[in-house]
ZADOTI-999291 format. One record per residue (C-alpha): residue in three letters; x, y, z. Coordinates in steps of 0.25 Angstrom, whole numbers, plus 5000, padded with zeros to 4 digits. Layout:
<romis>
ALAXYZ...
</romis>
This chain:
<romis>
UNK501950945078UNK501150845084UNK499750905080UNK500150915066UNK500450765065UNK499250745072UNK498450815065UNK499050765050UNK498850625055UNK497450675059UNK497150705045UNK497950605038UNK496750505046UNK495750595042UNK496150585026UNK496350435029UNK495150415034UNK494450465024UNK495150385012UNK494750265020UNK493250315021UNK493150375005UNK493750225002UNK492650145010UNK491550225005UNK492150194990UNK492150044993UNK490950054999UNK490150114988UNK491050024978UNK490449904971UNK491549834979UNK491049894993UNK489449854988UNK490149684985UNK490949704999UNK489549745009UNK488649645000UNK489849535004UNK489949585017UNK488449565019UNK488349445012UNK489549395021UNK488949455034UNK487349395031UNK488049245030UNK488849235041UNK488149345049UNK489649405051UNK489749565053UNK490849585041UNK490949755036UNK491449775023UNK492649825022UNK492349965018UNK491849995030UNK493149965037UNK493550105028UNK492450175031UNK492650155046UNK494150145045UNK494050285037UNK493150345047UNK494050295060UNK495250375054UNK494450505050UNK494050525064UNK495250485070UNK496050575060UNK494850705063UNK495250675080UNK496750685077UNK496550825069UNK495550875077UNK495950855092UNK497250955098UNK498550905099UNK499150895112
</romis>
């Protein structure tokens, strides 16, 4: 029973991730994401700060969850 719920939870990460990874992308193809990295440039050229714009919080975030989603449906239970 166990290693069904794991391996569900597994998966529900994995398609989770991947929402969060097609969204980040969108965003930063969007002409909202191109406004957001010029702003963050702009920002990070004045004050010589190390800001990221907030589509790469999705895109890593999205990532982080896909592979911690593949390690619960991929490894045995015990």
């Amino acid at each position: 029973m166990i290693g069904g719920m794991q391996k569900s939870l597994g998966l529900l990460l994995v398609v989770v991730g991947g929402v969060l990874i097609y969204q980040g992308v969108s965003r930063k193809d969007s002409l909202i994401g191109d406004v957001a990295t010029l702003g963050t440039k702009v920002a990070n050229r004045i004050d010589g700060g190390s800001r990221v714009p907030g589509h790469a919080y999705y895109i890593a975030g999205g990532a982080a969850l896909v592979l911690a989603g593949a390690w619960l449906t991929l490894r045995k239970s015990t």
